[in-house]
C-alpha positions as CSV (number, residue, x, y, z in Angstrom):
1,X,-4.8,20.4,2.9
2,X,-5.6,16.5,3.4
3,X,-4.9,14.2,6.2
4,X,-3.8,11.1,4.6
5,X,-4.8,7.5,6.4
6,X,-1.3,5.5,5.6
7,X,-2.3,2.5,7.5
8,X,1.7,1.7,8.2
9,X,2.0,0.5,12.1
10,X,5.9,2.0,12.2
11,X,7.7,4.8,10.1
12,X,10.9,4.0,10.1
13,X,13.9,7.1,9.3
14,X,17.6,6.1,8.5
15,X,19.6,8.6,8.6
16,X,22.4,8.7,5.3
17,X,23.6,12.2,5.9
18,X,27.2,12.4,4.3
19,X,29.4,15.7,5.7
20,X,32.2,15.2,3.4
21,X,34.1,16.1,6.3
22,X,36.6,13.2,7.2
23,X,36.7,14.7,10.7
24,X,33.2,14.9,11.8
25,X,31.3,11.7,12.4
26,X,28.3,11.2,9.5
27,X,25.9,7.9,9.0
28,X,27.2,7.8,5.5
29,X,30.5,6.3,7.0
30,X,28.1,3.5,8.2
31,X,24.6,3.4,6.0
32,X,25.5,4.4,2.3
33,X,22.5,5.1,-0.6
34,X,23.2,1.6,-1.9
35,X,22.8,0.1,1.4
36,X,19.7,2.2,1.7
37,X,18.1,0.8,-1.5
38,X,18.5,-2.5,-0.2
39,X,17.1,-2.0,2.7
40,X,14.3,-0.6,1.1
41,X,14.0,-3.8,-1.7
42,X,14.2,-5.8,1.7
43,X,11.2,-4.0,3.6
44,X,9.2,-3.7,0.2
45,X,8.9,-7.6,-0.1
46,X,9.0,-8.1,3.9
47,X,6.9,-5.4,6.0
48,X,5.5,-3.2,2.9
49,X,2.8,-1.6,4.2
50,X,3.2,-2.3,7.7
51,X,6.6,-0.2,7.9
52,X,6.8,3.1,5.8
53,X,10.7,3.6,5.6
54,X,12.1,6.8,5.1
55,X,16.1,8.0,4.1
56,X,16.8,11.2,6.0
57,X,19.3,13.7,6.6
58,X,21.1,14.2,10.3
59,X,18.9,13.4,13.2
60,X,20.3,15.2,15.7
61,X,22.8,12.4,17.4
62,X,26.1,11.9,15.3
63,X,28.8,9.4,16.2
64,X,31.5,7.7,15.6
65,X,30.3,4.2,16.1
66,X,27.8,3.8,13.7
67,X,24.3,5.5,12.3
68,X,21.1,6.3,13.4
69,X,17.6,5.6,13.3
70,X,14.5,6.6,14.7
71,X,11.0,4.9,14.9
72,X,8.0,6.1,15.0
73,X,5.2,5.9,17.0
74,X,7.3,4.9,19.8
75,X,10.2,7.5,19.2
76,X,13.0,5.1,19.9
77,X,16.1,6.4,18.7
78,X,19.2,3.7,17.8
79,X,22.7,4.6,17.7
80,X,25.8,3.4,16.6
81,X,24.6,0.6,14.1
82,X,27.1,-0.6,11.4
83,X,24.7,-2.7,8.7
84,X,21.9,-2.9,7.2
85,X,21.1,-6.1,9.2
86,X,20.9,-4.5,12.9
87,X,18.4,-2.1,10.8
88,X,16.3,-4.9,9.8
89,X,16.3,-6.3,13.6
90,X,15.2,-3.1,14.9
91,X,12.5,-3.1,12.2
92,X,11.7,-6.6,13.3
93,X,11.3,-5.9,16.7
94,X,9.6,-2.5,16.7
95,X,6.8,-4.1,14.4
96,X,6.6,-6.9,17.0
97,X,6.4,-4.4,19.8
98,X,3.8,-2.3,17.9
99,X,1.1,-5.1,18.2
C-alpha cells in the first residue's frame, strides 16, 4: 500500500446516479454524464489541481429538487442544485473558503 500526496485543496463528488425509476428522485434527472464532462473540461482549465473532481453514485440524500454534492475537507453537503453552474459556484466558493 502507498499513501499518495495529491496536493488538491478540495475533492469535490457529484453525484450522477440514474435509478431508471421515474418514481424515485435520482441526480441524473438534474446532473447528466454530458453535463458531468463539462464540468470536468471547466475545472480542468479553471481549478486543476487545486480541486480533484469526482462523478459518484447516490450519496445518501435523494430529492426531488435537484442533485447533490459533497466537498471535502469541509464535508459540506449541497442539495437540490439544477446546473452545472451552481456546481461551479460551490466549487468557487469552497476553494475560497479553503484558504
Amino acid at each position: 500500500m502507498e499513501k499518495l500526496q495529491r496536493g488538491n485543496k478540495i475533492h469535490t463528488f457529484v453525484c450522477v446516479n440514474d435509478k431508471q425509476n421515474p418514481d424515485k428522485p435520482d441526480c441524473a434527472q438534474h446532473i447528466t454524464i454530458d453535463q458531468f464532462k463539462k464540468l470536468k473540461q471547466w475545472n480542468r482549465q479553471n481549478h486543476f489541481p487545486n480541486n480533484l473532481l469526482t462523478k459518484t453514485g447516490c450519496l445518501g440524500v435523494c430529492n426531488p429538487q435537484g442533485g447533490v454534492v459533497v466537498v471535502y475537507p469541509s464535508g459540506n453537503f449541497y442539495k437540490g442544485i439544477k446546473n452545472i453552474d451552481e456546481i461551479k459556484q460551490i466549487i468557487e466558493s469552497e476553494l475560497n473558503n479553503s484558504n
